[in-house]
C-alpha positions as a Markdown table, in Angstrom:
| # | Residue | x | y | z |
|---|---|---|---|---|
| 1 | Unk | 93.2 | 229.6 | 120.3 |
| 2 | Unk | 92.7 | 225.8 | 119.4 |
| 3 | Unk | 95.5 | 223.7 | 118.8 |
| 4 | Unk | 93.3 | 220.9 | 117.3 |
| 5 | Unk | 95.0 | 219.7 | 114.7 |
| 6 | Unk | 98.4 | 220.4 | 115.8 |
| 7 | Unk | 99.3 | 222.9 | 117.7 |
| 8 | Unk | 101.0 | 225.4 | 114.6 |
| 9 | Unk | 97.3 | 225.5 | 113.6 |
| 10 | Unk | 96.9 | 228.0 | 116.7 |
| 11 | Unk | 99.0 | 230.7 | 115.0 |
| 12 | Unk | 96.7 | 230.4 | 111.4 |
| 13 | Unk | 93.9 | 231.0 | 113.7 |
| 14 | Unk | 95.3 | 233.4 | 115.7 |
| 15 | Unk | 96.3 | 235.8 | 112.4 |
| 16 | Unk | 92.5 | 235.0 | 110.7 |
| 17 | Unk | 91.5 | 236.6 | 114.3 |
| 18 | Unk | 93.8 | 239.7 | 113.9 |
| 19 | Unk | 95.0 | 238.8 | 117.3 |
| 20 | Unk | 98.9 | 240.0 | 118.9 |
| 21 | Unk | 98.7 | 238.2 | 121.5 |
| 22 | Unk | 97.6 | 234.0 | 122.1 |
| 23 | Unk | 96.6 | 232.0 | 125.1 |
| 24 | Unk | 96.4 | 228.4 | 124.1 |
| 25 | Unk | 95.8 | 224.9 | 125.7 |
| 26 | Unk | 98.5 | 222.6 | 124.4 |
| 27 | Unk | 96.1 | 219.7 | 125.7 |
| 28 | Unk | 93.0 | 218.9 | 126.3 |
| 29 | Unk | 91.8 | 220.9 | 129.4 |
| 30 | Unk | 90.2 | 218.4 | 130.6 |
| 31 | Unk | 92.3 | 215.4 | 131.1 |
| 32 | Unk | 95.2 | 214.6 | 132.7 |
| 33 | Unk | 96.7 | 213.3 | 129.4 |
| 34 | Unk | 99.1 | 215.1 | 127.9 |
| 35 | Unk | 99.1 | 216.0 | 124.2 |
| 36 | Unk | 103.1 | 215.2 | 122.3 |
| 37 | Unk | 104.0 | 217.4 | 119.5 |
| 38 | Unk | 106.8 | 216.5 | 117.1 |
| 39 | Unk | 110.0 | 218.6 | 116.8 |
| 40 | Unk | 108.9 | 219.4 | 113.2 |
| 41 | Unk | 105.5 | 221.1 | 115.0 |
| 42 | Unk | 107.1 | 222.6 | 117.5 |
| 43 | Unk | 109.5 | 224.8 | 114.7 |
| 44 | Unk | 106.6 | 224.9 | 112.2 |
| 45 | Unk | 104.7 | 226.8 | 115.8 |
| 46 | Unk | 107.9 | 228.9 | 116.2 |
| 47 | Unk | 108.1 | 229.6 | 113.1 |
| 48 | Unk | 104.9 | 230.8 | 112.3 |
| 49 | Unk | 104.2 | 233.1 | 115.1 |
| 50 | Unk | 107.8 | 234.9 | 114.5 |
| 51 | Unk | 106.8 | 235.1 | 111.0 |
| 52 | Unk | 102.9 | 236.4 | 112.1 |
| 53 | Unk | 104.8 | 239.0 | 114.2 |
| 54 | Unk | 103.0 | 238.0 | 117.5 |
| 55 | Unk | 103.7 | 239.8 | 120.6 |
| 56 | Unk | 102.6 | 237.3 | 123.7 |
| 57 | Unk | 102.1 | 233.7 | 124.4 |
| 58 | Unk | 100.7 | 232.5 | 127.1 |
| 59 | Unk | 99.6 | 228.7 | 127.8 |
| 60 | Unk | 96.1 | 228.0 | 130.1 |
| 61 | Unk | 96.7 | 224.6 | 132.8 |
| 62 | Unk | 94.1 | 222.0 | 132.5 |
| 63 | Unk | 90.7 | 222.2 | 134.5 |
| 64 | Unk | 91.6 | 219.2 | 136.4 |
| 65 | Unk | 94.4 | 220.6 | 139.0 |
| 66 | Unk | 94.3 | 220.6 | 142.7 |
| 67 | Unk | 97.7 | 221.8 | 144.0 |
| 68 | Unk | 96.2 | 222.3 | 147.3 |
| 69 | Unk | 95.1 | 218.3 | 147.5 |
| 70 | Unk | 96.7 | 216.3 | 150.2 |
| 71 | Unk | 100.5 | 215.9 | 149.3 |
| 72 | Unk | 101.5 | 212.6 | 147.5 |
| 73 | Unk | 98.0 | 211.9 | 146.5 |
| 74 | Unk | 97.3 | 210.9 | 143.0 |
| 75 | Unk | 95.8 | 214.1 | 142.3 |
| 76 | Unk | 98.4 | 216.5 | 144.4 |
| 77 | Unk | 101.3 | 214.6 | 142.1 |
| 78 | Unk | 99.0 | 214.3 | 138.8 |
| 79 | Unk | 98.5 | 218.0 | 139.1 |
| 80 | Unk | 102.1 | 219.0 | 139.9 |
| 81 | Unk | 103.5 | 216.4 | 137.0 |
| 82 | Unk | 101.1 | 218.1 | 134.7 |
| 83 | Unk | 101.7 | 221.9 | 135.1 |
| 84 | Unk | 105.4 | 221.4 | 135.1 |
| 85 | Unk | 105.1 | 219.5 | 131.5 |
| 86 | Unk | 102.8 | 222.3 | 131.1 |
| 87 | Unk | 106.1 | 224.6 | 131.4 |
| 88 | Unk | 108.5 | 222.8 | 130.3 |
| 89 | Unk | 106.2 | 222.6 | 127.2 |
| 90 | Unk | 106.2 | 226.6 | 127.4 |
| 91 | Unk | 110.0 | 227.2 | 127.1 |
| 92 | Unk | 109.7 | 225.3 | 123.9 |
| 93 | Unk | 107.6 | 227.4 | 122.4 |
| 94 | Unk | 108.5 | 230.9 | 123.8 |
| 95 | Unk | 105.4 | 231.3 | 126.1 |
| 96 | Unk | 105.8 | 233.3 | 129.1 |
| 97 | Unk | 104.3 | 230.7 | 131.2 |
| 98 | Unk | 101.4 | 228.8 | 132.0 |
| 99 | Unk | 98.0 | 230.2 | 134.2 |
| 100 | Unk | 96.6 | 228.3 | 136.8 |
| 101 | Unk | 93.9 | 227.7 | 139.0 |
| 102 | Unk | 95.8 | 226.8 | 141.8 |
| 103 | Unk | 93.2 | 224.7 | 144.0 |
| 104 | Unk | 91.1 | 224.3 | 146.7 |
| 105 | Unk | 91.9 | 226.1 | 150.2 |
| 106 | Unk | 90.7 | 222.7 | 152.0 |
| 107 | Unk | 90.3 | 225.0 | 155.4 |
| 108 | Unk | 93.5 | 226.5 | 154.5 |
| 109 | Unk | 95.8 | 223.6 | 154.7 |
| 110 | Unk | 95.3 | 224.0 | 150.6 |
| 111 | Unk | 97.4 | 227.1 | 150.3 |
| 112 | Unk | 100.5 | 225.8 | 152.5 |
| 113 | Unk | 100.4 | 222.7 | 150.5 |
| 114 | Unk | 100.0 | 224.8 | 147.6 |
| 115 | Unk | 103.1 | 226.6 | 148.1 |
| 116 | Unk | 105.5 | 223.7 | 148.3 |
| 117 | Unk | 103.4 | 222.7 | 145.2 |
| 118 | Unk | 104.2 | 225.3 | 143.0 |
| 119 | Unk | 107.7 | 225.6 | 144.7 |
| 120 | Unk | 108.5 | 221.7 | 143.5 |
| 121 | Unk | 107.3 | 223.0 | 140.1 |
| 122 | Unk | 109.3 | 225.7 | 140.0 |
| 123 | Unk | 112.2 | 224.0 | 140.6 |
| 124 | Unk | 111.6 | 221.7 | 138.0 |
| 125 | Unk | 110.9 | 223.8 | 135.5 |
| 126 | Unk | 112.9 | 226.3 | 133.1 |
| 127 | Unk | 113.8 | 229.6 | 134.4 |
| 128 | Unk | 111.6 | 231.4 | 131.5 |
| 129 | Unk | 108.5 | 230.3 | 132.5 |
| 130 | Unk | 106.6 | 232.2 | 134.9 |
| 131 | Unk | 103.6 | 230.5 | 137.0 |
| 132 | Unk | 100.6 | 232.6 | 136.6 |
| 133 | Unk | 97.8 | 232.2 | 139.1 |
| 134 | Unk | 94.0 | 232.9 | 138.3 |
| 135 | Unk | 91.9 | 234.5 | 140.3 |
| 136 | Unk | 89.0 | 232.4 | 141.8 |
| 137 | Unk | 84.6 | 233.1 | 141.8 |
| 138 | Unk | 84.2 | 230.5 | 144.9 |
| 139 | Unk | 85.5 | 231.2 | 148.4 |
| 140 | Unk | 86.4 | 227.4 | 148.3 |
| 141 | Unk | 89.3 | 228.3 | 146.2 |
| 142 | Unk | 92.7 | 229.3 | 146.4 |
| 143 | Unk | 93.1 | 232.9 | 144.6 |
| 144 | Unk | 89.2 | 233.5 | 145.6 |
| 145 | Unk | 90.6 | 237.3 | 147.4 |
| 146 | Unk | 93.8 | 239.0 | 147.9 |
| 147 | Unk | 95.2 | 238.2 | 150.9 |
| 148 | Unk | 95.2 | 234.2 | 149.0 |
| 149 | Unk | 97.8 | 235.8 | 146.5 |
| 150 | Unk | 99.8 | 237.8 | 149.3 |
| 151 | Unk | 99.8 | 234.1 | 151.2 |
| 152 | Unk | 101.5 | 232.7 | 148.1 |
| 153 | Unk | 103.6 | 235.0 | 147.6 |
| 154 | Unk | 105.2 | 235.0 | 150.7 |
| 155 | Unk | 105.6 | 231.5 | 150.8 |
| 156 | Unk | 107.2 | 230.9 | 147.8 |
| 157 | Unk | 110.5 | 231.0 | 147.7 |
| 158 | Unk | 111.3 | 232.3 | 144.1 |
| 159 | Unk | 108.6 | 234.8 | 144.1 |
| 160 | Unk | 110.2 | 236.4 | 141.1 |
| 161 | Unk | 108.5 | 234.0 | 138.9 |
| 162 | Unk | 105.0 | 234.1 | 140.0 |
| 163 | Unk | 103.0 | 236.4 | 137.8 |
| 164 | Unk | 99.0 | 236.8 | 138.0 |
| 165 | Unk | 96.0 | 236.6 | 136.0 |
| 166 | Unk | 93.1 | 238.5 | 136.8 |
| 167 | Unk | 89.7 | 236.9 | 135.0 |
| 168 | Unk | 86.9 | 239.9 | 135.7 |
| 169 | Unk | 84.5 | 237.2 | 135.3 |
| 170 | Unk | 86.2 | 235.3 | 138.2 |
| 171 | Unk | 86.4 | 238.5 | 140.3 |
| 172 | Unk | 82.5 | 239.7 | 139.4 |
| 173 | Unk | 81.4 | 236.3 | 140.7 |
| 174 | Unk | 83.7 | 236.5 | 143.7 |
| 175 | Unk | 81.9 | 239.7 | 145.3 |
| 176 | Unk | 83.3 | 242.6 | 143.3 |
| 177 | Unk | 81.0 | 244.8 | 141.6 |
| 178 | Unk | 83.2 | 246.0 | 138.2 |
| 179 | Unk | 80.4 | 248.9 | 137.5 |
| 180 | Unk | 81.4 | 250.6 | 140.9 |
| 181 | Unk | 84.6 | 252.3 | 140.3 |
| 182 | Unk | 85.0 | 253.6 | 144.0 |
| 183 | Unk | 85.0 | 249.1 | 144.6 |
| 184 | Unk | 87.4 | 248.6 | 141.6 |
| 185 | Unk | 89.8 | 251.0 | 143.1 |
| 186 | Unk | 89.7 | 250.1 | 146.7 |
| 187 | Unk | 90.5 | 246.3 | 145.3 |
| 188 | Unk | 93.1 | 247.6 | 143.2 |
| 189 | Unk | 95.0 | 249.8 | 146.0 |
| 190 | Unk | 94.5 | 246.5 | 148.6 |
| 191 | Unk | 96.4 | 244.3 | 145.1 |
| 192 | Unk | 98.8 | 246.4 | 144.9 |
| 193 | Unk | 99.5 | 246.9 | 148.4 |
| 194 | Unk | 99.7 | 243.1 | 149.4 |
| 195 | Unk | 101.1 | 242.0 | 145.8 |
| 196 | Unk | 101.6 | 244.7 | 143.8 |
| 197 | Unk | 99.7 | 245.7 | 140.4 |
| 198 | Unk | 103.0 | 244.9 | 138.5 |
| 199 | Unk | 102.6 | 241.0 | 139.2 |
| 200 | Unk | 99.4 | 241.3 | 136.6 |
| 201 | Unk | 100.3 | 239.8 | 133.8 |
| 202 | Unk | 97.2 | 239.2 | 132.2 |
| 203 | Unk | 93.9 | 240.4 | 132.0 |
């Protein structure tokens, strides 16, 4: 949902919709610039959604992050800066975190530097809010097969707030073929073997 015009606007589009449940981007996904709500919009949000009887929240990261990009670069601290005002941003208004796409493997030093990344942000951010990784379509990205979450996973330290996303246009253009069901399975039985199928938090 669109939070132009404020971001209580989202609900009001969300109930014209006939939606439950919301993902929204409480900025513009593509730029590192952060959009400020006032504490009047932030309880006119709350208050709408209670009143709309919504069941999920759920905020989407900007296009722009590269948690796997060399550490202390602009973009590795741009990236980490914006995902945890992402969250913080999320315990305000009740979300259950925010979904990422995480970065690029950069030969696979990406995904260690990754996992301090999201471990910094983590730290930083309330206990409520659960990071979400997205799946990736190119193999140049972190999330792009399973064995990318199990790596995360295990390096992270508190695991129990890593949740996943699974975009099935994502995982179509990564290789699996969603009209085989003997495929889908076999994908499913490796996630949930490595991660575990109870880690999906969205679909």
């Amino acid at each position: 949902m669109s939070v132009a015009g404020g971001i209580e606007k989202s609900v009001e589009r969300a109930v014209d919709e006939t939606f439950e449940a919301m993902q929204i981007c409480v900025s513009a996904p593509r730029s590192f610039k952060p959009n400020t709500y006032s504490e009047q919009q932030i309880n006119c949000f709350n208050r709408f959604y209670k009143e709309a009887g919504m069941k999920f929240l759920v905020q989407h990261a900007i296009y722009l992050l590269n948690l796997g990009a060399q550490k202390k670069s602009p973009l590795a601290d741009k990236s980490i800066e914006s995902v945890i005002g992402y969250m913080r941003q999320g315990h305000e208004i009740g979300s259950v975190g925010s979904i990422v796409h995480t970065g690029s493997r950069f030969g696979g030093e990406g995904t260690k530097r990754a996992v301090a990344a999201i471990q910094e942000i983590l730290d930083e951010t309330p206990v409520d809010q659960n990071f979400i990784i997205e799946n990736a379509a190119s193999p140049a990205r972190i999330g792009y097969d399973v064995t990318d979450f199990a790596r995360l996973y295990d390096g992270v330290k508190t695991r129990e707030r890593l949740k996943v996303c699974i975009d099935t246009q994502h995982i179509f253009a990564a290789g699996l073929d969603l009209s085989n069901p003997d495929l889908v399975d076999s994908w499913i039985e490796e996630f949930d073997s490595k991660v575990g199928c109870d880690q999906i938090i969205c679909l």
